[in-house]
C-alpha positions as CSV (number, residue, x, y, z in Angstrom):
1,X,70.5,-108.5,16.7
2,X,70.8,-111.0,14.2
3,X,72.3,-114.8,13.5
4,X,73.5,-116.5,10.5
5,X,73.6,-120.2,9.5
6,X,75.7,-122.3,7.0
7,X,73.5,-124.6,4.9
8,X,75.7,-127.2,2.7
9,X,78.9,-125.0,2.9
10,X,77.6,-122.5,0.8
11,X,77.8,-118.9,1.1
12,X,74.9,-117.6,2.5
13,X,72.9,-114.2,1.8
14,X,71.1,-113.0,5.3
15,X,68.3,-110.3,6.1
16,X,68.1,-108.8,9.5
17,X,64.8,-108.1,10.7
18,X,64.1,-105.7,13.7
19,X,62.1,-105.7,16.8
20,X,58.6,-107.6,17.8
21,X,58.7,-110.7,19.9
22,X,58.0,-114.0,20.7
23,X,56.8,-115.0,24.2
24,X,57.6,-117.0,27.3
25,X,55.7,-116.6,30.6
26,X,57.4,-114.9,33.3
27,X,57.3,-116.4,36.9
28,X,60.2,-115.3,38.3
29,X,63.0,-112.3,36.9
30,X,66.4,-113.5,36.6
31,X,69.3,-111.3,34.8
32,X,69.7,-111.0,31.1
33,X,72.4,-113.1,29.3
34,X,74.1,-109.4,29.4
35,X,76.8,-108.6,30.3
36,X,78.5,-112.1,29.5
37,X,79.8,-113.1,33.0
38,X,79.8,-116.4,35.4
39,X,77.4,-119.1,35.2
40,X,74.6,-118.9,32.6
41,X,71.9,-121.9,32.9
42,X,71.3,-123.3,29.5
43,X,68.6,-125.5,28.5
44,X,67.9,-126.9,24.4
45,X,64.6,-128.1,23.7
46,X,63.7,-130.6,20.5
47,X,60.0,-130.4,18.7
48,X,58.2,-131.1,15.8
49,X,54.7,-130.2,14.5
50,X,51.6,-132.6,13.7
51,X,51.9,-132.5,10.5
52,X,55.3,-133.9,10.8
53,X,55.4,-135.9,14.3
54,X,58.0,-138.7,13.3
55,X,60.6,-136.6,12.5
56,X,63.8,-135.9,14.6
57,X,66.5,-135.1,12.3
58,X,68.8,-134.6,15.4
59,X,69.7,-136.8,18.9
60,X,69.5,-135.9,22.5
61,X,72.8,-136.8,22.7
62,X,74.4,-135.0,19.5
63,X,72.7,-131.5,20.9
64,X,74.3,-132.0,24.4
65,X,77.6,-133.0,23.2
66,X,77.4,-130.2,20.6
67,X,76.3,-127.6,23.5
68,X,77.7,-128.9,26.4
69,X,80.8,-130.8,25.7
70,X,83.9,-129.7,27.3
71,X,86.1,-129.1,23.3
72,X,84.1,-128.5,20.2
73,X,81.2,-127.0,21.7
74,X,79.2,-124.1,22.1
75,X,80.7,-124.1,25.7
76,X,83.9,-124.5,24.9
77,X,84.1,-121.8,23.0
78,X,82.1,-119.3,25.2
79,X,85.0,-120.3,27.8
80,X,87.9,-119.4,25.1
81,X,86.4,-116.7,23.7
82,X,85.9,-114.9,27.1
83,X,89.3,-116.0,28.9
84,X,86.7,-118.5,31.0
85,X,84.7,-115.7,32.6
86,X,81.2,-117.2,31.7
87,X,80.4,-121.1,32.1
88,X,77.5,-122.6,30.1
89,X,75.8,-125.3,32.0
90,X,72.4,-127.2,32.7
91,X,70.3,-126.2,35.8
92,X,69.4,-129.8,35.8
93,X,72.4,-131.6,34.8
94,X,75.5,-128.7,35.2
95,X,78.2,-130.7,33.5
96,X,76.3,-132.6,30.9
97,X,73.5,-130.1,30.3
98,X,70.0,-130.0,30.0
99,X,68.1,-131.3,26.4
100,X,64.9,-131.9,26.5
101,X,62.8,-133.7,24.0
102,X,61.7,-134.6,20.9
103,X,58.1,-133.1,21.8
104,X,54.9,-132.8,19.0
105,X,52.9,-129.5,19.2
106,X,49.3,-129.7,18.1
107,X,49.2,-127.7,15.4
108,X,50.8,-127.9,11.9
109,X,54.0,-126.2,10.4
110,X,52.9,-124.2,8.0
111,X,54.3,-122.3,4.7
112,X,54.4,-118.6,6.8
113,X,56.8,-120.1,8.9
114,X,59.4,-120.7,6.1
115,X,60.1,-117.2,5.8
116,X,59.1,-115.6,9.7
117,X,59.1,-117.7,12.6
118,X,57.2,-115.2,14.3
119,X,53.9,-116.0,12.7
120,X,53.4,-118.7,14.8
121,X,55.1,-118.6,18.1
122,X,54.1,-114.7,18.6
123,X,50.7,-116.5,19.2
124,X,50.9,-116.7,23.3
125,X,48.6,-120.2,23.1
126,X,50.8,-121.9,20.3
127,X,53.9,-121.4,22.0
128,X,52.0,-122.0,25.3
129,X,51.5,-125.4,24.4
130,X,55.2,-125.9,23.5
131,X,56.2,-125.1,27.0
132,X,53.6,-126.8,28.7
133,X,54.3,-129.7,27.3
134,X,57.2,-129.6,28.4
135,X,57.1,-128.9,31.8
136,X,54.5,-131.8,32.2
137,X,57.6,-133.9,31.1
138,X,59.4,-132.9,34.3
139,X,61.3,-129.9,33.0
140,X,60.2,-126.1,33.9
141,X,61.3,-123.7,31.3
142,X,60.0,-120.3,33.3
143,X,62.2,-120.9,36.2
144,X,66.0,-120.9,36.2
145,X,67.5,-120.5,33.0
146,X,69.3,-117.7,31.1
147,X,68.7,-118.8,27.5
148,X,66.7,-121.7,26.3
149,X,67.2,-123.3,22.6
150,X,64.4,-124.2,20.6
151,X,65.6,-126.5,17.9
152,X,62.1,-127.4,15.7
153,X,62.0,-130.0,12.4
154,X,61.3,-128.5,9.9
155,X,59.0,-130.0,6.9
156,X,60.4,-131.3,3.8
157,X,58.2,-128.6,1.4
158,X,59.9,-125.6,2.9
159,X,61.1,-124.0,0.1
160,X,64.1,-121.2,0.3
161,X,64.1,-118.6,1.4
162,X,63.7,-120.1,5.0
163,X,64.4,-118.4,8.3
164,X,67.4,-119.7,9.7
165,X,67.6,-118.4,13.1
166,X,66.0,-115.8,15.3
167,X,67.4,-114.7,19.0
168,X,64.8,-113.0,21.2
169,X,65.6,-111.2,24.4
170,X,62.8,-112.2,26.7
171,X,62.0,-111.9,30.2
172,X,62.7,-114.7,32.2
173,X,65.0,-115.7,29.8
174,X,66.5,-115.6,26.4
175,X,65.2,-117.8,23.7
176,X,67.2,-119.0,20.7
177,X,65.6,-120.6,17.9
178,X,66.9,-122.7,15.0
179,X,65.9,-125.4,12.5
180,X,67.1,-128.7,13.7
181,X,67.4,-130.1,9.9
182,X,70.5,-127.5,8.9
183,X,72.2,-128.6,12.3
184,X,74.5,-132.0,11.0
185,X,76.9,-133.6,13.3
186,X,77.9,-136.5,11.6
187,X,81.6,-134.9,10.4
188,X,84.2,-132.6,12.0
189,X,83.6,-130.3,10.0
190,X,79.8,-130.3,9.6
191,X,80.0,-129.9,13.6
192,X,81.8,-127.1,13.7
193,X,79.5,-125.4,11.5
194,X,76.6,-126.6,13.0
195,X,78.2,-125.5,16.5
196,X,79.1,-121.9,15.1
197,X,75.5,-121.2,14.3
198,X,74.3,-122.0,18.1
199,X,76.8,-120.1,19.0
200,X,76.6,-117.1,17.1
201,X,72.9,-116.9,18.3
202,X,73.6,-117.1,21.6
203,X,75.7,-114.2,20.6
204,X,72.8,-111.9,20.0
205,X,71.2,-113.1,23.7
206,X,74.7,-111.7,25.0
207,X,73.4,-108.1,23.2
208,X,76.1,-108.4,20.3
209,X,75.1,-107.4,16.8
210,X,76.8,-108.4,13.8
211,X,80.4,-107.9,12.4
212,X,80.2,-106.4,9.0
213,X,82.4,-104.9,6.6
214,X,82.8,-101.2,5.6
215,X,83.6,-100.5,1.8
216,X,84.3,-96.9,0.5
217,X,84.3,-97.6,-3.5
218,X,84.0,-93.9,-4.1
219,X,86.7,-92.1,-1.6
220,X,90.0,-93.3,-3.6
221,X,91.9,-96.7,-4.9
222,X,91.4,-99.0,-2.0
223,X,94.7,-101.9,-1.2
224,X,97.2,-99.6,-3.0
225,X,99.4,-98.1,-0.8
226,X,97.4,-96.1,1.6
227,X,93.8,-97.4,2.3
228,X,91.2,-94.3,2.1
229,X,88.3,-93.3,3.9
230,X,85.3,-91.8,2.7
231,X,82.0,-90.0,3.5
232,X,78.6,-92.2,4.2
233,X,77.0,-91.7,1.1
234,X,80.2,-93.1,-0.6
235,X,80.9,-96.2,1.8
236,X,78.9,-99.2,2.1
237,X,77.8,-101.5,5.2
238,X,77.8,-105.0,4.4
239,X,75.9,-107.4,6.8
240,X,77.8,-110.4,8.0
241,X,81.0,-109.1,5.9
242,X,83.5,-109.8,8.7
243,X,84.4,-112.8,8.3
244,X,86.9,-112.7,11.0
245,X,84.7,-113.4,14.1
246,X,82.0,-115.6,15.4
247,X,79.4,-112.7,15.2
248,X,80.1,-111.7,11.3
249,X,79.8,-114.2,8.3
250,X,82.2,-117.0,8.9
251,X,81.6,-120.7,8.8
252,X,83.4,-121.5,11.7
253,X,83.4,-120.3,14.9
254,X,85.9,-117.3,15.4
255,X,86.8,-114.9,18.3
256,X,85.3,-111.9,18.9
257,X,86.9,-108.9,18.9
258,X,88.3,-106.8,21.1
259,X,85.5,-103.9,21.1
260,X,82.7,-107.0,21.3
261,X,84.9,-108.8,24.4
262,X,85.4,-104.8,25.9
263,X,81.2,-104.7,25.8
264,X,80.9,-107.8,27.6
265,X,83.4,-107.3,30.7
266,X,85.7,-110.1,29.2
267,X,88.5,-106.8,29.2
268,X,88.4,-103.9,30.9
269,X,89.4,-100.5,29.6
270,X,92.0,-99.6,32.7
271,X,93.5,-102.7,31.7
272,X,93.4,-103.2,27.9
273,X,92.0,-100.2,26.3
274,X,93.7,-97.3,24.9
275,X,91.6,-94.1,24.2
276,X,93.4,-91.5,21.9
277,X,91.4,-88.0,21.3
278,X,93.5,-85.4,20.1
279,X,97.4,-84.4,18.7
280,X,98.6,-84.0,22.5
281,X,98.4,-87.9,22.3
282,X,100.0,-89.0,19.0
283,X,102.6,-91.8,19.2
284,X,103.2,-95.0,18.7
285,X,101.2,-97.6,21.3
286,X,101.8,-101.3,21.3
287,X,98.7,-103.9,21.6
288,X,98.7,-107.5,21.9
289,X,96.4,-110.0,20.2
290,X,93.2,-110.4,21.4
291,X,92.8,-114.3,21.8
292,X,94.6,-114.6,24.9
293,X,95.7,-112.6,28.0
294,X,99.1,-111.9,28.7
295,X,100.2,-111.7,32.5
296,X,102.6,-109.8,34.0
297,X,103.1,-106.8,31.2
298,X,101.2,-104.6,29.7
299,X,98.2,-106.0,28.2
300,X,96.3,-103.6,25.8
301,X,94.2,-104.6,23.0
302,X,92.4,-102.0,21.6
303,X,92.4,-98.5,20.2
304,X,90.0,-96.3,20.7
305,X,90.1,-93.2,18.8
306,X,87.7,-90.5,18.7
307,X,86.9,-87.1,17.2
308,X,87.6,-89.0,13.8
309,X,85.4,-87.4,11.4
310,X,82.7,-84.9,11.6
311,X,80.1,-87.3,9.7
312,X,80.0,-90.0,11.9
313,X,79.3,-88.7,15.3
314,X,78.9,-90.6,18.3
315,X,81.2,-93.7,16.6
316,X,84.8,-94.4,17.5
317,X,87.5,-96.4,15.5
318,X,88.5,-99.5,17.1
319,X,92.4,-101.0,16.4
320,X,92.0,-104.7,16.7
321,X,95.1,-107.1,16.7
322,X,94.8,-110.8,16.2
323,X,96.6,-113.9,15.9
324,X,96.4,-117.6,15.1
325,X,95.5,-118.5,18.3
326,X,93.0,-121.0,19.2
327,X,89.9,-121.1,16.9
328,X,91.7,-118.4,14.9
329,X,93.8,-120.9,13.9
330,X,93.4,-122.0,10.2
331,X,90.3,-124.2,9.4
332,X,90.8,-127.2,7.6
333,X,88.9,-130.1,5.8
334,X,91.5,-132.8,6.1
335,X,93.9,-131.1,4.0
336,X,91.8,-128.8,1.7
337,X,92.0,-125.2,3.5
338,X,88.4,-124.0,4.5
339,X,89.1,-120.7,6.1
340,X,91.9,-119.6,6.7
341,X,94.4,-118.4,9.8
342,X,93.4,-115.0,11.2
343,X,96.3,-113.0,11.6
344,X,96.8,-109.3,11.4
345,X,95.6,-105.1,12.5
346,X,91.6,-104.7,12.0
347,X,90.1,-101.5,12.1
348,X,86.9,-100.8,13.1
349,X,84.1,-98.4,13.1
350,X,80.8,-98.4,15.6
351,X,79.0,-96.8,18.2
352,X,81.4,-95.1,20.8
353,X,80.5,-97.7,23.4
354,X,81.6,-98.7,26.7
355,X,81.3,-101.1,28.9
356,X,78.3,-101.0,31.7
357,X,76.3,-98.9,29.6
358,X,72.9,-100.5,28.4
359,X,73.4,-102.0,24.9
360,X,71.4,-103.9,22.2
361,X,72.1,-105.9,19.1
362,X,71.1,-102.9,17.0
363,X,73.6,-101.0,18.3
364,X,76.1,-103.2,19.1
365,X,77.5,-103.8,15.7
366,X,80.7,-103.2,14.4
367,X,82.2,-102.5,10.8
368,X,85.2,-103.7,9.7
369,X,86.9,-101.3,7.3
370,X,87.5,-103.5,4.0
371,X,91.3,-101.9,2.2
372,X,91.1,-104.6,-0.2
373,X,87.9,-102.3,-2.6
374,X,86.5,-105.9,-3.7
375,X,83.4,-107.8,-2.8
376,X,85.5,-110.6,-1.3
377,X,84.3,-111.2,2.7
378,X,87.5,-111.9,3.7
379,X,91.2,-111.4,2.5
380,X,94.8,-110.2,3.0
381,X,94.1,-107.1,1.7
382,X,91.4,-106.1,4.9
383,X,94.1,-106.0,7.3
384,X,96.3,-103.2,7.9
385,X,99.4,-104.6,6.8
386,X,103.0,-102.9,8.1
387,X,103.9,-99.6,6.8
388,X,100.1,-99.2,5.5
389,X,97.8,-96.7,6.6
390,X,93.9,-95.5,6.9
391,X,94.1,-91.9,6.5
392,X,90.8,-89.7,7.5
393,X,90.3,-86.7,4.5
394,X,88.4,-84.5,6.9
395,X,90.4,-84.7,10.1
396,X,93.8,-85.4,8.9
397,X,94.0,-88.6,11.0
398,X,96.4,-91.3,10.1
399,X,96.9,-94.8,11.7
400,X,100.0,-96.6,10.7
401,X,100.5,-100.1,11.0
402,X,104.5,-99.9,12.1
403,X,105.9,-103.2,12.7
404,X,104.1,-106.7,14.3
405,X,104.8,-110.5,15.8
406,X,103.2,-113.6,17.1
407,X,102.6,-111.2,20.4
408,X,102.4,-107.2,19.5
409,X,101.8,-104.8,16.9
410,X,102.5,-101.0,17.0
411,X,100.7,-98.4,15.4
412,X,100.8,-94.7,15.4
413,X,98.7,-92.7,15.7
414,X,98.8,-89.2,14.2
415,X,96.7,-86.1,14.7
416,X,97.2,-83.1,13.0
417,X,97.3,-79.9,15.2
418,X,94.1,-78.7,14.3
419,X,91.0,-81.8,14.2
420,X,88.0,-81.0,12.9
421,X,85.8,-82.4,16.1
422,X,82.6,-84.5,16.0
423,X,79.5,-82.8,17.7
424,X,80.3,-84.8,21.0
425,X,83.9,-83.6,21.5
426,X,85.0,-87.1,22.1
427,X,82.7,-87.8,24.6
428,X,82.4,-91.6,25.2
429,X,78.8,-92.7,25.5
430,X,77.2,-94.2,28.9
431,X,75.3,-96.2,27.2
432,X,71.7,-96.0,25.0
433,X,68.4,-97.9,24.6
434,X,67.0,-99.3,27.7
435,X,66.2,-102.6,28.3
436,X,62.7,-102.4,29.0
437,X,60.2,-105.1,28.5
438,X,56.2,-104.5,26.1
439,X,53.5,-106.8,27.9
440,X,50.5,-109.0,27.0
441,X,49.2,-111.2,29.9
442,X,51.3,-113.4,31.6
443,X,53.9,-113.0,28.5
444,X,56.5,-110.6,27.9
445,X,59.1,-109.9,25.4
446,X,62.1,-107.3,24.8
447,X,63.4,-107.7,21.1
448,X,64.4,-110.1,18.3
449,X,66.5,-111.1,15.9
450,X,66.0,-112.8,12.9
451,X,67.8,-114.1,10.1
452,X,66.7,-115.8,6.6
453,X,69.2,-117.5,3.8
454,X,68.6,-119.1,0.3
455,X,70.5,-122.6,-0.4
């Protein structure tokens, strides 16, 4: 459950902060932005503080076109990324959405809220006096929406580091927060950053967690030959490390992946997953890139393997396969290459998952397993390229990237005759922590996330 934001282009370093809230009153229960599907009623709201009433680094009409627009929006790719199974739109105004402001709360910004946005707004009568001002402008925050964002001007004397976004799952609805002064939509390219970081909070109200990386320095020469596979103590988790999706540490708005799309109910497991438990099911399976569905064949996009390795019970690995579809494609800045194309076999690791079953951004992370044994977020050498493999010591497991194009990949998968099985025997979990609300008053809150950077 936590966000990321890109301030000046610049790599960013981001801590994850777990669970307390910030409040909204409840008059009326309406579903959580989970699982991602149909309508969701959206809703931006613009403030400042007294001690710094004149400013509004941001327009109405730059936040709706940013949120709402029908291409390079938060909508539009929400509609991409899920094969146009969920549709972002105003309650008030469906096509052209709802934004509402710039509004002054009485009380001053002060130095606390640099680094925790919850110091203030987990005071019920501070943020009271947010929404009440804006309901007496016509506009009723409690009723009818799925997520709300709260985009705030920040004072000048804010000094790094400086939250940069929080998410929190909230009864009646989900509130996303963000500094209006690292949003900038006065470029192509500062847009789509600025649009990536609405976006990838609005993530976290869908339940996701991040994308990171997986790095096992100690378990063998990583990116030569085959890539190796090691024991917790000798891997490391990096936050935000994928780089490949919206949810991880890119700039620019990317597709999820298949496991995070799986989750949501954007695919279904008859249809495109493939679960493989034991040596009576070793072969070769063909998947097809996870940007786009293809009719009239067979349309798998994911791997599923379990009973993997005895030290990581409860988690499956996850074969991914994308292409340069869409905003995969690469990014550029006229002509100077920003990110580039995504195109190649991911494997994943994280909690053995499936769709229906209650989830949370704590949980619902994935890690990306990094071949390439450098600190690099993204590169060549963290796909699985053809004819290389991830080999599991314990088990005996390989995966084999055989052959790929512009619309399949084939691996194989190999079991020995005897596994070494996980405590849950390949089991695949129903689902875990419950989504069940903590109340004070008239206010009521599930979870947060929140994320800080330095410039």
């Amino acid at each position: 459950m936590e966000l990321f934001i890109i301030l000046n282009n610049m790599k960013k370093i981001l801590l994850a902060l777990a669970l307390i809230g910030v409040f909204l009153p409840v008059s009326s229960a309406r579903a959580y932005m989970y699982p991602g599907l149909g309508v969701k009623k959206v809703a931006a709201v613009l403030f400042n503080f007294s001690n710094n009433p004149t400013s509004t680094p941001l327009t109405i009409s730059e936040v709706k076109s940013a949120i709402f627009s029908p291409s390079n929006s938060v909508k539009s790719f929400y509609s991409e990324a899920s094969f146009e199974k969920i549709i972002l739109q105003g309650k008030e105004a469906a096509t052209t959405g709802d934004v509402f402001g710039w509004y002054t709360v009485n009380f001053p910004y002060g130095l606390d809220f640099c680094r925790e946005i919850g110091n203030v707004f987990s005071d019920d009568s501070k943020f009271k006096d947010l929404v009440d001002k804006v309901k007496a402008s016509g506009h009723d925050l409690s009723v009818g929406y799925d997520a709300v964002f709260f985009l705030l001007a920040v004072p000048g004397n804010c000094d790094p580091p400086r939250w940069a976004g929080r998410t929190t799952v909230t009864l009646p609805m989900t509130q996303v927060w963000i500094s209006a002064n690292d949003l900038s939509f006065s470029t192509p390219l500062s847009r789509l950053e600025s649009t990536t970081v609405l976006a990838h909070e609005l993530g976290h109200g869908f339940e996701l967690g991040h994308t990171n990386t997986y790095y096992c320095f100690d378990a063998g020469v990583l990116g030569s030959g085959s890539a190796s596979w090691g024991t917790p103590s000798q891997c490391e988790s990096r936050e935000y490390g994928d780089r490949t999706t919206l949810m991880g540490g890119s700039d620019f708005a990317r597709n999820l992946n298949s496991f995070h799309k799986l989750l949501l109910g954007w695919l279904t497991s008859s249809a495109n997953e493939i679960v493989v438990t034991n040596s009576s099911q070793n072969g070769t399976y063909t998947i097809r890139p996870s940007e786009k569905l293809y009719a009239g064949v067979a349309d798998k996009k994911l791997i599923r393997i379990l009973n993997f390795d005895q030290d990581y019970p409860n988690k499956g690995l996850f074969v991914d396969y994308r292409q340069p579809i869409g905003v995969d494609a690469a990014v550029y800045d006229g002509t100077v290459l920003q990110e580039p194309e995504i195109s190649g076999v991911r494997i994943y690791y994280s909690q053995n998952l499936v769709p229906g079953g209650l989830i949370n951004s704590s949980i619902a992370k994935t890690h990306a397993l990094g071949f390439s044994g450098s600190s690099e977020l993204w590169g060549e050498n963290d796909y699985l390229h053809i004819g290389k493999s991830l080999v599991i010591p314990k088990s005996g497991i390989k995966i084999t990237t055989i052959s790929q194009t512009t619309d399949i990949a084939q691996i194989k998968i190999e079991y020995p005759t005897a596994v070494v099985t996980t405590p849950t025997t390949g089991a695949i979990l129903t689902g875990t922590v419950p989504i069940t609300a903590q109340t004070t008053g008239a206010f009521s809150a599930i979870r947060f996330t929140q994320d800080n950077s330095w410039m």
